[in-house]
C-alpha positions as a printed NumPy array, in Angstrom:
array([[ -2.439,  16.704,  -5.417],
       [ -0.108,  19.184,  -5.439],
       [  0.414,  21.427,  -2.253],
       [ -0.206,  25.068,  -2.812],
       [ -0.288,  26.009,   0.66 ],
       [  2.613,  26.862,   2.915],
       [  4.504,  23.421,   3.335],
       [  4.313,  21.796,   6.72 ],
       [  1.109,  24.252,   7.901],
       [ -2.319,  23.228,   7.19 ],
       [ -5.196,  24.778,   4.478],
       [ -6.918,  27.19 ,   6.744],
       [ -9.754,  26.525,   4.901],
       [ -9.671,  22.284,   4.626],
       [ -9.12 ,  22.485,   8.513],
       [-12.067,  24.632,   9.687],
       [-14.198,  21.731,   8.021],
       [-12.707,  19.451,  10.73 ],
       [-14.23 ,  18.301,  13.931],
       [-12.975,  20.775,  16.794],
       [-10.705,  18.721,  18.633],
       [ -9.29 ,  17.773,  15.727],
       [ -8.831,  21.484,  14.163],
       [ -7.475,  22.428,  17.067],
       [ -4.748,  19.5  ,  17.061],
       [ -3.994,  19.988,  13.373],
       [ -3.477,  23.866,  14.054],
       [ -1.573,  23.496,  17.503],
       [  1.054,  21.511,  15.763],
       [  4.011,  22.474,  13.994],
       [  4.115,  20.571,  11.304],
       [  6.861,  21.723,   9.853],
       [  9.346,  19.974,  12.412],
       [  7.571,  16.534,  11.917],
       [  8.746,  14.709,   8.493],
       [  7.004,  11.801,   7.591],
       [  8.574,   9.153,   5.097],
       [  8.478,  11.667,   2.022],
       [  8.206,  15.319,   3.633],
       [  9.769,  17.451,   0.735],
       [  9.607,  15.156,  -2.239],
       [  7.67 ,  16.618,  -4.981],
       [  3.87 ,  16.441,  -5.267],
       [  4.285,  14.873,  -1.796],
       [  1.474,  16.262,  -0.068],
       [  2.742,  17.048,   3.723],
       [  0.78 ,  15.315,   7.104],
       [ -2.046,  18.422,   7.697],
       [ -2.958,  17.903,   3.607],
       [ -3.469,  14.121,   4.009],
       [ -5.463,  14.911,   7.673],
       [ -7.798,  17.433,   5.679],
       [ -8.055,  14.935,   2.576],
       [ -9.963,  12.367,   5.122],
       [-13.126,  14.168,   5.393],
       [-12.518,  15.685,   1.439],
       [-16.3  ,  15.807,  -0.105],
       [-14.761,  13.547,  -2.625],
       [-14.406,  10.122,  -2.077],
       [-11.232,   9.35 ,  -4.352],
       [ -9.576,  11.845,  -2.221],
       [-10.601,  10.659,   1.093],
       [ -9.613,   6.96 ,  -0.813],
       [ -6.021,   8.414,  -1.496],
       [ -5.704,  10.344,   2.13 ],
       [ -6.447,   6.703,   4.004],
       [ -3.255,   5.111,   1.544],
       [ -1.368,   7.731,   2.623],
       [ -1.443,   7.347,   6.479],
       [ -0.603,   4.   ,   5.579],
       [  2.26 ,   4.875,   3.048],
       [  3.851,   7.925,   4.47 ],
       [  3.054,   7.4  ,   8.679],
       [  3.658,   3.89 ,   9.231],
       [  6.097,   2.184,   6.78 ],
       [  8.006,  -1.221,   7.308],
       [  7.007,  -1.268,  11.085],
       [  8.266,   2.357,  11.799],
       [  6.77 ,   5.723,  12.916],
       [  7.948,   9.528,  12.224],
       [  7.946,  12.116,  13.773],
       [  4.645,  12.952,  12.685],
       [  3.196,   9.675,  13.006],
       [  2.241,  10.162,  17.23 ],
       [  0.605,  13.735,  16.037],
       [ -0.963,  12.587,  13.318],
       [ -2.379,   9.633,  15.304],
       [ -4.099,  12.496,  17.748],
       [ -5.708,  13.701,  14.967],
       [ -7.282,  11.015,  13.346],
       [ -8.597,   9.871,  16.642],
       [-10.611,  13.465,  16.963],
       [-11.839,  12.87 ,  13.583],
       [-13.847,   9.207,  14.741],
       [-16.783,  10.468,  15.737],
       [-17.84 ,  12.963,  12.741],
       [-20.99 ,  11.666,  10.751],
       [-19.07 ,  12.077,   7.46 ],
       [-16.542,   8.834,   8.703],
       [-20.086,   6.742,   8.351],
       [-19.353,   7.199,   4.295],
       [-18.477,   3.556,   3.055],
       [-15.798,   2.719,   0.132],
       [-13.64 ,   0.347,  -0.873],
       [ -9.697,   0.895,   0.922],
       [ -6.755,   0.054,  -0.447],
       [ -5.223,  -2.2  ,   1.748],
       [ -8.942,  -4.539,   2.185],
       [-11.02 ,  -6.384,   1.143],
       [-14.642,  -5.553,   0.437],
       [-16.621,  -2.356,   1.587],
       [-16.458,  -0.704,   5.023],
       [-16.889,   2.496,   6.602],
       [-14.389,   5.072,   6.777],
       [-14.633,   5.394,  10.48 ],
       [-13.332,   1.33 ,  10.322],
       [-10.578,   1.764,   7.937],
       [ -9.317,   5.161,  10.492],
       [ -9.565,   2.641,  13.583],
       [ -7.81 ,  -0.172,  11.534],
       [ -5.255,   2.149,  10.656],
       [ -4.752,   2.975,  14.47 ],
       [ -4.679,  -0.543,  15.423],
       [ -1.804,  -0.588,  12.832],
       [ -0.251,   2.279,  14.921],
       [ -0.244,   0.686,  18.114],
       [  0.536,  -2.748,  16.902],
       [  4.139,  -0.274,  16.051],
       [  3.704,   1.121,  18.795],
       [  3.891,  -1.856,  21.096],
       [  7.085,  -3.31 ,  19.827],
       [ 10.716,  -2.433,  20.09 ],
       [ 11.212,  -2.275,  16.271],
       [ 13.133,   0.872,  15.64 ],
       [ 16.178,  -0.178,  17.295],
       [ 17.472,  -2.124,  14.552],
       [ 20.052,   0.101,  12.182],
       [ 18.883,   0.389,   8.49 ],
       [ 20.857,   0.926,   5.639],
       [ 18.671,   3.351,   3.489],
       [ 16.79 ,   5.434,   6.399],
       [ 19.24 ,   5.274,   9.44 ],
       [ 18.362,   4.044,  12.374],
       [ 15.234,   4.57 ,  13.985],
       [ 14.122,   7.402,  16.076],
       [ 14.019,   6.213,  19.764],
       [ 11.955,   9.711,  20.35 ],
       [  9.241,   8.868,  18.011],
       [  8.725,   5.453,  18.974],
       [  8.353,   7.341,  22.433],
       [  6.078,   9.558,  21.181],
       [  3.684,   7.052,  19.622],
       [  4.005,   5.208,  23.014],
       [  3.072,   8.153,  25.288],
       [ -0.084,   8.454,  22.776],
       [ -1.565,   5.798,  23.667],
       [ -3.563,   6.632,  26.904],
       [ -5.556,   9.563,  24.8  ],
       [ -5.556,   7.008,  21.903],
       [ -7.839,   4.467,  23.936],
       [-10.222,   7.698,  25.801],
       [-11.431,   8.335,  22.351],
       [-11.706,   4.71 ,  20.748],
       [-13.301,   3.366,  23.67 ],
       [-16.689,   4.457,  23.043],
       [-16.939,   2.664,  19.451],
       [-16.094,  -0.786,  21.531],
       [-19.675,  -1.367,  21.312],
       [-20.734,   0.326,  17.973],
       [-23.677,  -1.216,  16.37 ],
       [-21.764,  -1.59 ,  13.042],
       [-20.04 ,  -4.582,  13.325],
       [-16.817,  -3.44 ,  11.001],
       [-16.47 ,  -0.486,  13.24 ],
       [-16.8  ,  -2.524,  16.368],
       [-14.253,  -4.983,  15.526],
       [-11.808,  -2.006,  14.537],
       [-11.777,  -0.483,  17.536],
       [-11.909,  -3.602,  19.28 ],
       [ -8.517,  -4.789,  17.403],
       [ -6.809,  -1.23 ,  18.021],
       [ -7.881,  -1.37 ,  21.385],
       [ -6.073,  -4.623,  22.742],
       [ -2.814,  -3.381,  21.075],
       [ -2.967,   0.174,  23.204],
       [ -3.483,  -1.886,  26.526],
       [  0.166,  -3.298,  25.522],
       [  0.884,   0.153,  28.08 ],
       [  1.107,  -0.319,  31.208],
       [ -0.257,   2.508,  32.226],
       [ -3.761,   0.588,  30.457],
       [ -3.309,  -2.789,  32.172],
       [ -6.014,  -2.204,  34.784],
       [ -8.777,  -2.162,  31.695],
       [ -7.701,  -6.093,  30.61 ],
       [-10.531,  -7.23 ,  32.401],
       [-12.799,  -5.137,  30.947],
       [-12.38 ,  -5.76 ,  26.877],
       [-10.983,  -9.352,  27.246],
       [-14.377, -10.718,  27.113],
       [-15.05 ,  -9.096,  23.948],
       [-11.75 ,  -9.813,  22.413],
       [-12.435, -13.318,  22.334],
       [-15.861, -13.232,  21.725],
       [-15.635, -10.63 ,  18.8  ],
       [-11.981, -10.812,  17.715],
       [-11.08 , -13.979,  18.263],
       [-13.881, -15.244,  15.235],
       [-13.613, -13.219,  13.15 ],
       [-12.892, -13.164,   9.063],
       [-10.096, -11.193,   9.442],
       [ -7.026, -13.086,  10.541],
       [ -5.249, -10.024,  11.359],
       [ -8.07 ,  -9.712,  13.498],
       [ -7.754, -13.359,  14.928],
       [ -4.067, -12.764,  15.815],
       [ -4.528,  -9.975,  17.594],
       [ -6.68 , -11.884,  19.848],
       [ -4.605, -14.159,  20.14 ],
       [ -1.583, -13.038,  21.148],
       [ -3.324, -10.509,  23.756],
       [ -5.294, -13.219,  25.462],
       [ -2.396, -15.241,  25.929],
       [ -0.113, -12.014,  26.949],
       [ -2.963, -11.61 ,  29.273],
       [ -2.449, -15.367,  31.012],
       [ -5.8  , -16.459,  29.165],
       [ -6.865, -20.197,  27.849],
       [ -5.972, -19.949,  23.839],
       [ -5.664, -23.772,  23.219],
       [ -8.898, -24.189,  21.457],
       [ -8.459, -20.714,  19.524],
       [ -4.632, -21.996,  18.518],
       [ -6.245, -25.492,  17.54 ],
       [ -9.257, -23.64 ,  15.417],
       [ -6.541, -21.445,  13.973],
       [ -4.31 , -24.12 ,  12.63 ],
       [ -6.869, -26.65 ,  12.092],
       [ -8.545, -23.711,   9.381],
       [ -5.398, -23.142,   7.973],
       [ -4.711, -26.399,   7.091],
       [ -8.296, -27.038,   5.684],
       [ -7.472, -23.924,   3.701],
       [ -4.411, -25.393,   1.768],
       [ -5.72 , -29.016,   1.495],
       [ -9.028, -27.39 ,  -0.727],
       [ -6.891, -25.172,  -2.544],
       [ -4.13 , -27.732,  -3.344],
       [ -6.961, -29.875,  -4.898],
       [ -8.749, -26.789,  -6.334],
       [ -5.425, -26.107,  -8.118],
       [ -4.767, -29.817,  -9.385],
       [ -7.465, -30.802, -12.502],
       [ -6.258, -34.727, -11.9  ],
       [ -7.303, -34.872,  -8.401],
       [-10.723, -36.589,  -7.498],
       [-12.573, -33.563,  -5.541],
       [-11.608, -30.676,  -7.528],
       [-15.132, -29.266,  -7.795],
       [-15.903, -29.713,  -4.305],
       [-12.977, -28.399,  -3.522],
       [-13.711, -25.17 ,  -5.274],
       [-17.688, -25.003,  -4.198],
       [-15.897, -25.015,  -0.439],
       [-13.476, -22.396,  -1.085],
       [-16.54 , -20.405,  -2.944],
       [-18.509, -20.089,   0.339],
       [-15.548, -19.353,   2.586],
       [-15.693, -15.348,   3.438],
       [-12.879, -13.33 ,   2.207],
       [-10.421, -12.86 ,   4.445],
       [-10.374,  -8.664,   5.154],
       [ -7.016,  -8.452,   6.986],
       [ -4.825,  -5.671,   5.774],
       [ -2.156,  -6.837,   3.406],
       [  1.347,  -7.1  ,   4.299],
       [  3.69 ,  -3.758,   4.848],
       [  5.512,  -3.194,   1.928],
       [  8.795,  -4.716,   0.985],
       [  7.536,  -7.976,   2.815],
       [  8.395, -10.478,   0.462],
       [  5.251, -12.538,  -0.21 ],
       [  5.43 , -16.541,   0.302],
       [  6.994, -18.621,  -2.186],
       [  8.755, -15.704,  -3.611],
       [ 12.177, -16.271,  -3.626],
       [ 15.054, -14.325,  -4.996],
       [ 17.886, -15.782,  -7.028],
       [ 21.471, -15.566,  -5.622],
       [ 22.673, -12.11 ,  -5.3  ],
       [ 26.088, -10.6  ,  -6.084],
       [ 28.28 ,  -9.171,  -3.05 ],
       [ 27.471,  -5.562,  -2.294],
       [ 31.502,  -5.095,  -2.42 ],
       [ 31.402,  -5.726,  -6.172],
       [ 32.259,  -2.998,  -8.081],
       [ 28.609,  -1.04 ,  -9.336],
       [ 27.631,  -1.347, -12.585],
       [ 27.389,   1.678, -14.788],
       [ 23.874,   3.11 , -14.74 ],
       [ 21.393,   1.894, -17.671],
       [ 21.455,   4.444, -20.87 ],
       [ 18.115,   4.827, -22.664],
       [ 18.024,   3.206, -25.917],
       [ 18.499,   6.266, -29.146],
       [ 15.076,   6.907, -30.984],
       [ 14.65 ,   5.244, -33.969],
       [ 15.787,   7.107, -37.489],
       [ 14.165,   9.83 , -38.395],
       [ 11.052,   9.683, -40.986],
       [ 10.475,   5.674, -39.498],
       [  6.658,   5.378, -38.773],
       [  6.693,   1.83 , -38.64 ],
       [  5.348,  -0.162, -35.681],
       [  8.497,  -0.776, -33.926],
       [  9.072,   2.942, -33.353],
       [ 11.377,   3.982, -30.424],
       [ 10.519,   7.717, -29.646],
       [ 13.374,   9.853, -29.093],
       [ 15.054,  11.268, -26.066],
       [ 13.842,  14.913, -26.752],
       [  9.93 ,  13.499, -27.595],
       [  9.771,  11.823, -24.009],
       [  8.139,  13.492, -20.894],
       [ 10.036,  13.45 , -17.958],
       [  8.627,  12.174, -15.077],
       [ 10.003,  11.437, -11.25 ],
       [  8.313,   8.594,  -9.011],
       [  7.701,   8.404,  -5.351],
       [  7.504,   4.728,  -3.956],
       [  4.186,   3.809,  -3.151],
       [  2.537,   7.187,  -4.005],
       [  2.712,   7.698,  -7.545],
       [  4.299,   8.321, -10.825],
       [  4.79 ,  11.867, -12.846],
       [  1.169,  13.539, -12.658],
       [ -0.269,  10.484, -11.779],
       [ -1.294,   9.224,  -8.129],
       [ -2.102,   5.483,  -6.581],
       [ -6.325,   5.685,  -6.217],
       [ -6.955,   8.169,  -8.754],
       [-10.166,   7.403, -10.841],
       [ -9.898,   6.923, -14.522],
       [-11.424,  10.243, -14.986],
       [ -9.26 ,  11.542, -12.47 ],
       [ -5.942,  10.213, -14.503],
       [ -7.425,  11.66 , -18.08 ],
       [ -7.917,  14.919, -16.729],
       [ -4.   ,  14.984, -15.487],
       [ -2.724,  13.844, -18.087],
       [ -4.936,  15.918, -20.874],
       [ -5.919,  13.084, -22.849],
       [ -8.872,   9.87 , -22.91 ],
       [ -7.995,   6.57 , -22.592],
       [ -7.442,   5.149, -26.276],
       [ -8.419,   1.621, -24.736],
       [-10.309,   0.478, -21.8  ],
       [-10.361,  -2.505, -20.687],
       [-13.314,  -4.305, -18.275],
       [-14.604,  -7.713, -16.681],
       [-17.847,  -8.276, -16.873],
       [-19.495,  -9.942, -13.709],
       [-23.464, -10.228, -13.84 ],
       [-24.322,  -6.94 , -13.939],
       [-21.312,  -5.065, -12.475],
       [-18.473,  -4.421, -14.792],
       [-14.568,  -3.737, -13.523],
       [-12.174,  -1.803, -15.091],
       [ -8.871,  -3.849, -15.057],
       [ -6.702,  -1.659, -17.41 ],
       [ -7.05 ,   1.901, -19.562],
       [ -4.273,   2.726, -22.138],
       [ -3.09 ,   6.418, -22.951],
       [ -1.394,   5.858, -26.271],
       [ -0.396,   9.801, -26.581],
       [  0.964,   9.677, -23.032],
       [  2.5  ,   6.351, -23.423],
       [  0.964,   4.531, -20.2  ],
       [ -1.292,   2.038, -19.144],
       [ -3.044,   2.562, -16.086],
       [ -4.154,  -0.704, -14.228],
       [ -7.118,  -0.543, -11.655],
       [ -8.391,  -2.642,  -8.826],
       [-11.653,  -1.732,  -7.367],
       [-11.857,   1.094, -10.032],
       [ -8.603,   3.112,  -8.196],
       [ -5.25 ,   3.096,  -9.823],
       [ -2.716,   0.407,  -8.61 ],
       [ -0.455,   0.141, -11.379],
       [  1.224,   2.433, -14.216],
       [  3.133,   0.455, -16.847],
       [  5.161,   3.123, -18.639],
       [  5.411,   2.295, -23.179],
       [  8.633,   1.234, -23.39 ],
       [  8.541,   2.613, -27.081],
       [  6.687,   5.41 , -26.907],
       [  6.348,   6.675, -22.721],
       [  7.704,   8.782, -20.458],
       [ 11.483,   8.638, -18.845],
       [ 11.421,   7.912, -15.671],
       [ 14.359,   8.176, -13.967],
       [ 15.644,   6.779, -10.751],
       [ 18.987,   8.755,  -9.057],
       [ 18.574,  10.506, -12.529],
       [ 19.392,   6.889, -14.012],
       [ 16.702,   6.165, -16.972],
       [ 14.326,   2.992, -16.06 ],
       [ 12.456,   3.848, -19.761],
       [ 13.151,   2.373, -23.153],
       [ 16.811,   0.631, -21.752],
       [ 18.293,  -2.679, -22.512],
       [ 16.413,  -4.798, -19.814],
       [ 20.101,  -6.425, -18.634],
       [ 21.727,  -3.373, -18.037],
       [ 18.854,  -1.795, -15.801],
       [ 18.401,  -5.247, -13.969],
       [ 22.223,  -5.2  , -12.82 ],
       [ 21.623,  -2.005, -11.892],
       [ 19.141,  -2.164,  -9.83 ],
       [ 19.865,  -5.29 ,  -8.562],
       [ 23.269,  -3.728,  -7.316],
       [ 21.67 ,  -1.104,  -5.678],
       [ 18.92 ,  -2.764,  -3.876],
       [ 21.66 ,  -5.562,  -2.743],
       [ 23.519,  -2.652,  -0.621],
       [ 20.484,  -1.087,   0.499],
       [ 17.838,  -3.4  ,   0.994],
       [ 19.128,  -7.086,   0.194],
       [ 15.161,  -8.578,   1.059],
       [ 12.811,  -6.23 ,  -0.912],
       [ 14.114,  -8.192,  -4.232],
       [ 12.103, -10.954,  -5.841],
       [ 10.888, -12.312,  -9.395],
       [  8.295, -12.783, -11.124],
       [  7.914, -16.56 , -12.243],
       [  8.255, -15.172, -15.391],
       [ 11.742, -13.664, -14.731],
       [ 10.587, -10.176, -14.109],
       [ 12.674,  -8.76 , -11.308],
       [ 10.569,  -6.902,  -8.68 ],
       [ 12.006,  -4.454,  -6.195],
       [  9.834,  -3.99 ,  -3.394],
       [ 11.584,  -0.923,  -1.671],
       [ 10.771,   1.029,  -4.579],
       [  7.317,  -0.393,  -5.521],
       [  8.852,  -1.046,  -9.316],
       [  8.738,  -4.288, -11.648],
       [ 10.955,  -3.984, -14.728],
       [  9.307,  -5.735, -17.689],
       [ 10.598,  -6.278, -21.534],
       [  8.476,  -5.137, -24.293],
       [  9.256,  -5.921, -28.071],
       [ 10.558,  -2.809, -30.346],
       [ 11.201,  -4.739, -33.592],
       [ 13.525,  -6.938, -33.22 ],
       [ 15.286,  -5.773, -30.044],
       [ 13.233,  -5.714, -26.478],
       [ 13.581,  -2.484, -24.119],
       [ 12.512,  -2.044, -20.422],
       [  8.943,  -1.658, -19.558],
       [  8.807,  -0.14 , -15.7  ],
       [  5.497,  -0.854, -13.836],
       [  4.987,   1.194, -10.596],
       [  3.196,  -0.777,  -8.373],
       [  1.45 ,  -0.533,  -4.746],
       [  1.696,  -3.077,  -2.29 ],
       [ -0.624,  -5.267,  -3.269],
       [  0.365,  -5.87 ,  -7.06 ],
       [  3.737,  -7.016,  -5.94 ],
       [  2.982, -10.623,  -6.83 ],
       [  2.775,  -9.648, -10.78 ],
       [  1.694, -13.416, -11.681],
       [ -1.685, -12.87 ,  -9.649],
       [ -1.87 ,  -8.876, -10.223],
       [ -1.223,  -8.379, -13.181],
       [ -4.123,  -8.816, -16.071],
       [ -3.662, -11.506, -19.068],
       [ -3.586,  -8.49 , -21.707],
       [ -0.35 ,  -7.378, -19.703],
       [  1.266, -10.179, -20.058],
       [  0.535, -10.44 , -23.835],
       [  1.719,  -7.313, -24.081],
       [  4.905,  -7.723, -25.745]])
């Protein structure tokens, strides 16, 4: 994914593929004076490369490009400057054929077109958009832009010209999207006179539906709109609690009703609402007490020596010199590798085939959970057949380093004080553990694991996205045997 055109100005190429209206937003903008979260970091690819990506022939690509609106132009409730422009953009893009291609998204459940995960993410946008979030100082990004929370909320008028017309789509994914984005731009003003119009369908469509980011938004916008939502509030919380009464007896094997409890919860539909920004701690996480971020830091972890020359033996530490070096960006991926990538997309970058894979077998489909690269000293984990995890060898794997501190092959106390220190002064919230002990920092999308070398243990990072926070759930049984 690395960007070989000029940074900050789009592939002349990539962009005359685009829809007009879009081309001509993506080449009337200068990039190059809008950051988003990661402009400059390396492999990063800038807003017009993830705006091309979209529409890429391939899917993995166009997989990758959706993540990336997500990771790098709305993160924690905030917009960039390039968020408002980019926004414009995808908009134009709605009503090409190629957004009827369908694929599994990162941040869903189940399969939908792309032209539903592009309105979902601009229902995102203007749920931002909407509230007064950037006001609040913050330690590690400063505080937020009053100008570009401006500029997402001046969007919204050309925002809701072009999503209005998929308010009645036939497909009902892409319906609902732009349904959901659409009661979130009429938060302006300047919309207020169209209320009458889409409240109807907001609590005919919205207010049922499987999603329960879905059902909120209807929700709160009837009610902000001086409509009846007493039976929608009672339906709401009278699920909900139906919900944890079948799974607290699906989870008990001494209860009477176990199996029904389970055959309900089988026929149930999945709930499809976009999983929480990241560095929300997930429920029942909780995070142990925390040392004052006025005690003095603690000196930065130092990798473990290799083991002794001419040693072959199983509990082999590889040696500082026989390590690759690799950098990670939060959320978008580690050395050559990238979140979404395709098994055969991560062989090919890293020049070698998986020594292991590892599948579950479901009737006739078959899912990979896991792939190991002995040479390269990972282990890529999948979900959906797109990479979502990269647990690093602690023996045998790359360094990764963090403010050029090593995360690889260290004693596991002396990177978890660390870490912990600096997450404390930066973002106290984003820290939890795993209920096996395994500290997870959610800022930085990392989980540091131990792994056995002989008869010492050394860290084993994983780099995680969002949704493999909770490691207990995420995480495969053969990674947790993995000692």
């Amino acid at each position: 994914m690395t960007n070989e055109t000029t940074p900050g100005r789009p592939d002349d190429a990539a962009a005359a593929t685009l829809p007009p209206a879009a081309h001509a937003a993506l080449t009337g903008t200068a990039w190059e004076a809008l950051p988003h979260l990661c402009t400059g970091r390396h492999n990063v690819p800038d807003t017009p490369d993830i705006l091309t990506a979209v529409l890429a022939p391939d899917p993995a690509r166009r997989v990758r490009a959706v993540g990336n609106l997500y990771r790098l132009l709305l993160d924690r409730e905030r917009v960039f400057p390039a968020t408002a422009p980019a926004a414009l953009v995808v908009a134009a893009l709605l009503g090409d054929p190629r957004t009827l291609a369908e694929d599994r998204w990162e941040r869903r459940a189940g399969r939908r077109p792309l032209r539903a995960e592009l309105l979902n993410w601009l229902a995102s946008f203007a749920d931002i958009a909407r509230q007064d979030v950037q006001g609040v100082p913050d330690v590690q990004h400063g505080v937020g832009a009053a100008r570009d929370l401006a500029a997402a909320r001046a969007a919204r008028p050309a925002l809701h010209t072009r999503i209005a017309a998929f308010c009645e789509d036939d497909h009902p994914q892409v319906r609902e999207a732009a349904l959901a984005a659409t009661a979130l731009l009429l938060a302006d003003p300047a919309l207020a006179s169209s209320v009458p119009r889409y409240a109807p369908a907001v609590r005919a469509v919205l207010a049922v539906s499987v999603d329960s980011y879905h059902r909120r938004i209807a929700r709160e916008r009837l009610a902000a709109w001086n409509e009846d939502t007493t039976g929608l509030v009672a339906a709401e919380e009278e699920h909900s609690a139906a919900l944890d009464r079948a799974r607290a007896l699906a989870d008990n094997p001494f209860e009477e009703g176990q199996e029904r409890a389970i055959r309900w919860l089988a026929r149930q539909p999945e709930d499809t609402a976009a999983l929480e920004p990241p560095g929300r701690r997930p429920e029942g996480c909780t995070a142990p007490a925390q040392p004052s971020p006025q005690e003095p830091a603690p000196e930065p972890p130092v990798a473990a020596p290799g083991s002794e020359p001419g040693y072959r033996g199983p509990g082999r530490v590889a040696g500082e010199e026989e390590r690759a070096e690799w950098t990670f960006t939060p959320y978008i991926g580690v050395g050559p590798l990238h979140f979404g990538m395709t098994a055969e997309e991560i062989a090919a970058a890293l020049g070698e085939q998986p020594a292991v894979s590892s599948y579950t077998h479901d009737g006739e489909d078959r899912r990979l959970d896991f792939a190991d690269f002995t040479t390269s000293g990972i282990r890529a984990l999948f979900k959906g057949d797109r990479l979502g995890c990269v647990a690093v060898n602690a023996l045998t794997g790359p360094q990764v380093r963090l403010d050029a501190a090593p995360l690889t092959g260290c004693a596991p106390s002396q990177v978890e004080d660390w870490l912990v220190h600096r997450t404390v002064t930066r973002r106290p919230d984003s820290l939890t553990y795993s209920p096996a002990g395994d500290p997870v920092f959610a800022d930085l999308g990392l989980a540091i694991r131990a792994q056995r070398a002989g008869d010492v243990v050394l860290t084993r990072p994983l780099f995680l996205l969002h949704d493999w926070l909770d490691l207990w759930h995420a995480l495969p049984g053969d990674e947790w045997n993995h000692f």
